[in-house]
Every structure is written in C-alpha cells, then in structure tokens.
SEROFI-858334 format. One record per residue (C-alpha): x, z, y; residue number from 0. Coordinates in nm, 2 decimals. Example, Ala and Ser with C-alpha at 12.3 -4.5 7.8 and 13.67 -1.06 7.14 Angstrom:
REM residues 2
VEXTI | 1.23 | 0.78 | -0.45 | 0
VEXTI | 1.37 | 0.71 | -0.11 | 1
END
This chain:
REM residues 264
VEXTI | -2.44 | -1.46 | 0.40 | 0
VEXTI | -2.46 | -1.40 | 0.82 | 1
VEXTI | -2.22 | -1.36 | 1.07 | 2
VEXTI | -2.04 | -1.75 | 1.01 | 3
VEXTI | -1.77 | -1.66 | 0.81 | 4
VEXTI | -1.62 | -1.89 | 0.56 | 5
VEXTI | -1.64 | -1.82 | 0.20 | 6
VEXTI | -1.31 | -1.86 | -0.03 | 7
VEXTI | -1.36 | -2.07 | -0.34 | 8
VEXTI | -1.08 | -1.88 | -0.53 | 9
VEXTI | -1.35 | -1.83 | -0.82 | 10
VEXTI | -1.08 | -2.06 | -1.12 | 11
VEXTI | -0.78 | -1.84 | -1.06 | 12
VEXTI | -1.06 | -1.51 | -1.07 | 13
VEXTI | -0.94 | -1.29 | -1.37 | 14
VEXTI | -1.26 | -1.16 | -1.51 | 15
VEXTI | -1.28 | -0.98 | -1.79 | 16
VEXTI | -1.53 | -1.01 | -2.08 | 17
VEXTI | -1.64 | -0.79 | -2.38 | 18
VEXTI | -1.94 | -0.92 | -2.57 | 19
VEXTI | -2.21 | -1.07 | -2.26 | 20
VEXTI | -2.08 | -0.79 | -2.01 | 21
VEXTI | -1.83 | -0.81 | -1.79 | 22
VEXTI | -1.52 | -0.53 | -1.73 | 23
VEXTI | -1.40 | -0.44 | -1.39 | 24
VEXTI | -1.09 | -0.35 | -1.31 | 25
VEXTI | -0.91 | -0.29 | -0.97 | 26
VEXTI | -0.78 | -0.04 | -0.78 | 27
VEXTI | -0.89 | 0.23 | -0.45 | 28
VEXTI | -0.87 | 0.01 | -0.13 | 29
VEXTI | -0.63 | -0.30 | -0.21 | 30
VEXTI | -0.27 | -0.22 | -0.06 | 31
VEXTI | -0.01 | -0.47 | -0.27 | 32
VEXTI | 0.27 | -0.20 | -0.30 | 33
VEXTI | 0.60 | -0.38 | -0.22 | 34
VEXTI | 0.75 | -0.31 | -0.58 | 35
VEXTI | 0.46 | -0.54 | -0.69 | 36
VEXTI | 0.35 | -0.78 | -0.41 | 37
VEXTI | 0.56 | -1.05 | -0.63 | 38
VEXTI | 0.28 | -1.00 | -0.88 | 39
VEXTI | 0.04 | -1.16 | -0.65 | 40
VEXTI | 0.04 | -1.52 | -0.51 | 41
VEXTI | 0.06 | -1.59 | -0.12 | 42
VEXTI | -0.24 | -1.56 | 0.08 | 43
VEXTI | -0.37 | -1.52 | 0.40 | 44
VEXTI | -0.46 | -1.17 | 0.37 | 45
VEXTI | -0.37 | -0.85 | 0.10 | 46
VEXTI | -0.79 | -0.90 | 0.04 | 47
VEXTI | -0.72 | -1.25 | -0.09 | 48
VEXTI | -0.36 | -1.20 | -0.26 | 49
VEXTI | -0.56 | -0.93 | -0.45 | 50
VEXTI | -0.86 | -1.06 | -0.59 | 51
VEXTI | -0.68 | -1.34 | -0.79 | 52
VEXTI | -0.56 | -1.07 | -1.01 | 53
VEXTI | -0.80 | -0.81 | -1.02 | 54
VEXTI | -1.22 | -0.81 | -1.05 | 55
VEXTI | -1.29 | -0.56 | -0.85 | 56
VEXTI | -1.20 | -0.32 | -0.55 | 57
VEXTI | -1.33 | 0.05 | -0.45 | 58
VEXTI | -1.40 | 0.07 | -0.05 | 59
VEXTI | -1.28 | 0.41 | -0.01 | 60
VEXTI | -1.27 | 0.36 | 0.37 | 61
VEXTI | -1.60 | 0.37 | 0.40 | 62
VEXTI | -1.59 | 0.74 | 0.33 | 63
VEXTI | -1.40 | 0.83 | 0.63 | 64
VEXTI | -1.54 | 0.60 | 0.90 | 65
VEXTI | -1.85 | 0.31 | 0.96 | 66
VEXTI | -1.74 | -0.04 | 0.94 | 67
VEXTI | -1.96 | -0.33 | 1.13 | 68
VEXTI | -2.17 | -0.50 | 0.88 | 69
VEXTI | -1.96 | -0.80 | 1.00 | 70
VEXTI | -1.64 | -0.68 | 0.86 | 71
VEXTI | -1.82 | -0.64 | 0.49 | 72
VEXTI | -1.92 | -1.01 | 0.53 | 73
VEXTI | -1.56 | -1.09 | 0.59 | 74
VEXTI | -1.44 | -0.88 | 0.30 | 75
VEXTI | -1.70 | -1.06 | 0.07 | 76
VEXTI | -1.60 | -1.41 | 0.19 | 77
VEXTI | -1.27 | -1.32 | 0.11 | 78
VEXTI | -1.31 | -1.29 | -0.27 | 79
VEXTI | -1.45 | -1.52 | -0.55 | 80
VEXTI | -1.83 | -1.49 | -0.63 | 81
VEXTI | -1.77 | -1.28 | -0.97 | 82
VEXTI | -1.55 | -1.02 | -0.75 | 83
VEXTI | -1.76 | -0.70 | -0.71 | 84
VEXTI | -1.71 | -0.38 | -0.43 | 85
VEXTI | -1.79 | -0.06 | -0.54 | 86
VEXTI | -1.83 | 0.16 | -0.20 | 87
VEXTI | -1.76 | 0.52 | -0.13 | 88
VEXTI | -2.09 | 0.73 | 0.03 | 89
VEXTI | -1.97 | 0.83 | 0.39 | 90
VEXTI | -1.83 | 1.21 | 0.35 | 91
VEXTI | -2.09 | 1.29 | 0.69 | 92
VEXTI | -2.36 | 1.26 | 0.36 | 93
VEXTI | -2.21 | 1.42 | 0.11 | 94
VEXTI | -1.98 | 1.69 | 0.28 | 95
VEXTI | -2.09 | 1.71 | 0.62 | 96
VEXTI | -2.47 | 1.69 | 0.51 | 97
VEXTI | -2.39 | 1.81 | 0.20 | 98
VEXTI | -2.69 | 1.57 | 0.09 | 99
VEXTI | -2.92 | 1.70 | 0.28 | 100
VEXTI | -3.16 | 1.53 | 0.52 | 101
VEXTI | -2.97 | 1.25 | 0.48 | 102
VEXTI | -3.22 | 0.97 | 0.52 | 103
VEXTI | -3.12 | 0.78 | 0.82 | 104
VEXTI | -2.74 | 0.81 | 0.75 | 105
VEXTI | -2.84 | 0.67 | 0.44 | 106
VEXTI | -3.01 | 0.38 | 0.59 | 107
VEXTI | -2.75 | 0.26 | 0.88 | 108
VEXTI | -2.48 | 0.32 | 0.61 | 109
VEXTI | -2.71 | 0.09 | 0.38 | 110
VEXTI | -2.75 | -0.18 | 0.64 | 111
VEXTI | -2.38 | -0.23 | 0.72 | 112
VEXTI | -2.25 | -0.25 | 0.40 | 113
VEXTI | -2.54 | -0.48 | 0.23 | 114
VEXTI | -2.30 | -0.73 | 0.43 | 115
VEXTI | -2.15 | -0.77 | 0.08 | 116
VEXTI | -2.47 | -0.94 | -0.03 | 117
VEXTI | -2.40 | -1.05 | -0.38 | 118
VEXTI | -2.07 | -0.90 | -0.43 | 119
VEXTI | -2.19 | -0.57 | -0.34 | 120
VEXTI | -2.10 | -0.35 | -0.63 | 121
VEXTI | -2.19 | 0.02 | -0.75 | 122
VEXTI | -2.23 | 0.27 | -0.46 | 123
VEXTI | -2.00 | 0.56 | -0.51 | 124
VEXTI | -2.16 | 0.92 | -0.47 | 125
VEXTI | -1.85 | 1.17 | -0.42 | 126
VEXTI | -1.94 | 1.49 | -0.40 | 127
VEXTI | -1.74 | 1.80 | -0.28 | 128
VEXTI | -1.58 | 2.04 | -0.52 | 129
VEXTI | -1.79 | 2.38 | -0.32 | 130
VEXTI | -2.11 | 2.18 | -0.42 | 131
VEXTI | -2.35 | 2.35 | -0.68 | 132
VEXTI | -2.61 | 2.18 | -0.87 | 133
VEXTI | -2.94 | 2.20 | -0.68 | 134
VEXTI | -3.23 | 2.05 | -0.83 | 135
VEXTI | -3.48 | 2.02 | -0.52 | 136
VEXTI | -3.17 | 1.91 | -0.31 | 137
VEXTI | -3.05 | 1.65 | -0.57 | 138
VEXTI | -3.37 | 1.51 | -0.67 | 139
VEXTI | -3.47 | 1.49 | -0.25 | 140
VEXTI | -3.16 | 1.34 | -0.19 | 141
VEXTI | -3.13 | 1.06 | -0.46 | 142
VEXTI | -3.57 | 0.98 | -0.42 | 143
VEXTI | -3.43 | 0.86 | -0.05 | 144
VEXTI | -3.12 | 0.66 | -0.18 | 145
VEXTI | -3.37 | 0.47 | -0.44 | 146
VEXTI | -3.59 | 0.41 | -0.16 | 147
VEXTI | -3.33 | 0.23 | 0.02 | 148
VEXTI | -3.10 | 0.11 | -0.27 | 149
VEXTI | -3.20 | -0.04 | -0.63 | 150
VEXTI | -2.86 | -0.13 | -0.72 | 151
VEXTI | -2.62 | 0.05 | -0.93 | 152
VEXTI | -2.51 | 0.38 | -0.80 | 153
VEXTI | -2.28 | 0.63 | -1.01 | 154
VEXTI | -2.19 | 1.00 | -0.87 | 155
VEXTI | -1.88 | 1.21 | -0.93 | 156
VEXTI | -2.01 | 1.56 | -0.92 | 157
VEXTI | -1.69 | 1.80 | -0.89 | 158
VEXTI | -1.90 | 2.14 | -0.94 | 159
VEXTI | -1.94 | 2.26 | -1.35 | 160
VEXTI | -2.32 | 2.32 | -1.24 | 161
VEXTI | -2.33 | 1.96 | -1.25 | 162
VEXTI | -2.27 | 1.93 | -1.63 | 163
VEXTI | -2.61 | 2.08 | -1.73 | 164
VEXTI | -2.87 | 1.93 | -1.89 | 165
VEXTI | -3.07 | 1.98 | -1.61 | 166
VEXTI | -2.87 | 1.83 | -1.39 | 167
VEXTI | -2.83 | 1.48 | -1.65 | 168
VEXTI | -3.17 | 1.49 | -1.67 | 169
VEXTI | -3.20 | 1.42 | -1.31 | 170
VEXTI | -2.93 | 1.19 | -1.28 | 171
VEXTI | -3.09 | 0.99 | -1.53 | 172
VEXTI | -3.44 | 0.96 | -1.39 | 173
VEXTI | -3.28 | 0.85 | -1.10 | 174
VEXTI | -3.05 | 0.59 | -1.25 | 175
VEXTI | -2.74 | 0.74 | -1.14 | 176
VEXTI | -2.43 | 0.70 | -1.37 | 177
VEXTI | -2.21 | 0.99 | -1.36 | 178
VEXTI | -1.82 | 0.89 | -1.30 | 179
VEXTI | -1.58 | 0.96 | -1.58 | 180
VEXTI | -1.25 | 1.11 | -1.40 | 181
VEXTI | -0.93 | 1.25 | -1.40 | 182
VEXTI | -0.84 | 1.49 | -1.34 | 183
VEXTI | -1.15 | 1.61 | -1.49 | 184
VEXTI | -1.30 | 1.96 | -1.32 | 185
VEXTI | -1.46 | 2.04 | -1.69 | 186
VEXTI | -1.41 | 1.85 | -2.00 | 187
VEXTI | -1.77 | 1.68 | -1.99 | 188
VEXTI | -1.63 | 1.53 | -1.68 | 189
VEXTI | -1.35 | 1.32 | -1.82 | 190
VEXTI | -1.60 | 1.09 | -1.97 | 191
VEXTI | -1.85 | 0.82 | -1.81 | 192
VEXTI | -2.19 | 0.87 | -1.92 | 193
VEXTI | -2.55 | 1.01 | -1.82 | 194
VEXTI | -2.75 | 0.70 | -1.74 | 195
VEXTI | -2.66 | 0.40 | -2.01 | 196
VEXTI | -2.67 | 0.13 | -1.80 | 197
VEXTI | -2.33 | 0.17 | -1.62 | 198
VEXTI | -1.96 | 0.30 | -1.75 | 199
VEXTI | -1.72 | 0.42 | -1.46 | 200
VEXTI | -1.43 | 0.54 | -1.47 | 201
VEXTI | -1.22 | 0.68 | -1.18 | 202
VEXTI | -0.85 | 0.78 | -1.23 | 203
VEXTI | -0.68 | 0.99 | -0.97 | 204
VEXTI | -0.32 | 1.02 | -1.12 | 205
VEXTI | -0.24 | 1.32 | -1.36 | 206
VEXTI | -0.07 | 1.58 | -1.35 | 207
VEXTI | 0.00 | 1.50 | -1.02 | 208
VEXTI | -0.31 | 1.36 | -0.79 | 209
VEXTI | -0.32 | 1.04 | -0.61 | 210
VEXTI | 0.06 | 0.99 | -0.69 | 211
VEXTI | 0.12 | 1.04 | -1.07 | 212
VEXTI | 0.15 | 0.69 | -1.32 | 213
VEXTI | 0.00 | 0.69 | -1.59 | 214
VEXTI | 0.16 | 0.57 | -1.91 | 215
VEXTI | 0.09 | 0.29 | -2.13 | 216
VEXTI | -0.05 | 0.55 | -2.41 | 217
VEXTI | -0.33 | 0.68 | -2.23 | 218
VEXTI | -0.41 | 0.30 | -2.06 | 219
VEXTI | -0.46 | 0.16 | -2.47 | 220
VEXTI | -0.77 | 0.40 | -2.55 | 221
VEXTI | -0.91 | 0.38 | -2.17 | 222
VEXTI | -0.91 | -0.02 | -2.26 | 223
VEXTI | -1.09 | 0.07 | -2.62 | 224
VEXTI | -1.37 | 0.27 | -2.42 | 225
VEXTI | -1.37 | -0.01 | -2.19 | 226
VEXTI | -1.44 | -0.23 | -2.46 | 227
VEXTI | -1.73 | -0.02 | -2.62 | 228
VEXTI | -1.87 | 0.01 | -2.39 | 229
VEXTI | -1.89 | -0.33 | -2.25 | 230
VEXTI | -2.01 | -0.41 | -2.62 | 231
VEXTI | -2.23 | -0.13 | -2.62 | 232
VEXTI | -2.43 | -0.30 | -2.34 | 233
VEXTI | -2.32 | -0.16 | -2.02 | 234
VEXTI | -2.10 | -0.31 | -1.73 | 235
VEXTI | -1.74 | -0.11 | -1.74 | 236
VEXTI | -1.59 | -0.06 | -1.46 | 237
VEXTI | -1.20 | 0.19 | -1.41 | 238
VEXTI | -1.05 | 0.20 | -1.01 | 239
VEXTI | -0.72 | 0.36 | -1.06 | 240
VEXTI | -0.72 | 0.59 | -0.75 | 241
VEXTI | -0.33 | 0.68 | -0.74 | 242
VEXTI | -0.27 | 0.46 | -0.47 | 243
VEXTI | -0.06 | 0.75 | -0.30 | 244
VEXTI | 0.32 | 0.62 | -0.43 | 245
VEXTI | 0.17 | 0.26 | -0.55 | 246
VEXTI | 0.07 | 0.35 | -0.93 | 247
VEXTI | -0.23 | 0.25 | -0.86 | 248
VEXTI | -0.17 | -0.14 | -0.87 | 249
VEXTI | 0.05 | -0.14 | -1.14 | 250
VEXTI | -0.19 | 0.06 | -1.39 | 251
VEXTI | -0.40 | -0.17 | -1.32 | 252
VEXTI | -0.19 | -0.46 | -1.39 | 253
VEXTI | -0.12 | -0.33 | -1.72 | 254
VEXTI | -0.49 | -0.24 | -1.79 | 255
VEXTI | -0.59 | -0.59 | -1.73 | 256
VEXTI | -0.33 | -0.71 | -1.99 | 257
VEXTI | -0.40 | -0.52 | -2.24 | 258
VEXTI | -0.76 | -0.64 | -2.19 | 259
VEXTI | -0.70 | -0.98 | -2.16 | 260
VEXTI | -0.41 | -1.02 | -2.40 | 261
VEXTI | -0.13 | -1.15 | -2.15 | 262
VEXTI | 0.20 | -1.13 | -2.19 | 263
END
C-alpha cells in the first residue's frame, strides 16, 4: 500500500463473522459512534479504529457526494484490520448527474482514487435514482465500461420497478452485478438480495421511517437466518444498516452481530 501510511495490526480483537467457509459482513453507512453507544467501542485514536474492532465492515457513502484523494482511502484502509472490507458508494455525478451515461472517465478517476483500499476494498455500490427506467443499451453500455475497469464485486440498487424484469436480471447477471436487497423496498422483488449468486447484500434504510427508524429485534432474527443461508449457500453476506440519521444504525448492528455470533 503507497502513500507511507502505517497499517494497524488490530486483526485479534477483529470480529469476523463465519457461516460455513464464507464470511458475513456486518457494519453500518459511514462509521459515526453515536454517543448513546460510543461506550460499546474501546478507545482509539480515531471513530475509524474504535469502529472496526466491533464491526467487519463499513459502507463509504461519502464517496457519493464528493471525490476523496486516493491518499485518504490508504489512510482509511491502514486504519482497519486486514479482514475489514469497504464497500463504496458510485459518485451520484455517474449515476444521477450522468444518469449512467458516458460515464467512462468518471468511472476511471473514481476507480483510481478509491483502489487506495487495495486489499480491503470491498463491493462497489451502484445506487441508482428512483426517476431511472430500465434501459437495456444504456445498462449493458454502462456496466461493459465498469467491468473494464473493475473485476471485483459490484452490486446495484435499482429504485425503478422496470428494473425487476427478467430482462433487466438477465443483464445484471451477465455482468456480474448483485442486485441489493433493501428496505424500504420500491417493489416487493426488491426487498430481497439476489440476481447474480456470487454476492448477498443487504441495505436497510430504517422502516417506516427512512434513515431514522430502529428496527426491532424481530425482524433482525430472520435477516441473520438469510445471512446465514446464504453464507452457507456459498456466497459472501454482507447487511450496512443505513439509519444512521438518529444513531439506529450502530446499534442494529450491534445486535445483528450478536445474534450472529452468539454473545451475550
């Protein structure tokens, strides 16, 4: 990894999560420590470090709103143990400005920057805008240019019911794209992760009330059983809880990662 910054060995105290040979991620949008939880995390030298010894993962949703230096994604990634993983958010001037379309060199200066990560660079995170219909020479363009540049894992949260064709999965598999499984879910097919096998991700934005509503332990038991199937079913799990908006956000996940780990 360039740019001389230090790596933290923090890799015993790591909490990663294991179903079968494949590993489930866990974490939350950005990684605040709300103050009704910060006692939940051990001192540290930054919220980045305090957070990673209790969670596996972390969604870079910043990265949607403006460019960060490829130096500052080294710094993130020398922040966290080796088997910590960051999924990052698509910059909105590609998917909403662009609205995918001739995209190319966005595509590649976004690329460069955050492949600072190097090996904890996670699944890249394909928003897309509610007004945005399925568009199969669009789409297909748009996601030939992302493979070109990117053979990791990428998954895609289409928010436009045109999406949910077969048409449209069809694409999305060619392509190796796993679609997101969110709530709140725009159609029913959307609440569950699925399209390409080799990836399960799951996106919670807080129901009924977005970005601010808990959720309760009920619906956090069968989100760890699909978790777990599909872990076992040969695919790496991953769930960002995205109700960061009143601090929900950390302490569902808290209580996802017990009832995934057994703690007490």
């Amino acid at each position: 990894m360039s740019g001389g910054a230090e790596e933290r060995d923090c890799s015993a105290a790591h909490p990663f999560i294991r179903s079968s040979a494949h590993p489930i991620f866990v974490g939350t949008a950005g990684w605040a420590l709300p103050h009704m939880w910060r006692d939940r995390f051990p001192a540290g030298a930054s919220n980045l470090e305090r957070y990673a010894t209790r969670f596996s993962c972390a969604e870079i949703n910043s990265s949607f709103y403006k460019q960060h230096r490829r130096a500052t994604y080294e710094r993130w990634a020398a922040s966290v143990p080796p088997q910590f993983r960051f999924a990052v958010k698509v910059p909105r001037a590609i998917t909403h400005d662009q609205r995918l379309v001739a995209a190319d060199v966005l595509l590649e200066v976004f690329l460069d920057e955050a492949r600072g990560l190097g090996d904890r660079f996670g699944p890249l995170l394909v928003q897309l805008p509610p007004s945005l219909a399925f568009d199969t020479e669009i789409a297909d363009e748009f996601f030939v240019t992302l493979r070109a540049l990117h053979e990791g894992d990428v998954v895609c949260e289409p928010r436009h019911a045109t999406w949910f064709s077969a048409e449209a999965e069809a694409l999305l598999v060619a392509h190796r794209v796993a679609r997101v499984g969110a709530d709140p879910a725009c159609v029913p097919a959307a609440a569950t992760p699925g399209v390409w096998p080799g990836l399960a991700y799951v996106r919670l934005h807080g129901s009924p009330v977005t970005y601010r509503s808990s959720y309760e332990p009920e619906r956090l038991r069968p989100l760890a059983d699909l978790l777990r199937a599909s872990a076992a079913a040969g695919r790496a799990a991953w769930c960002i809880f995205d109700n960061t908006t009143l601090g929900a956000a950390t302490g569902n996940a808290l209580e996802l990662t017990r009832l995934l780990t057994g703690e007490r």
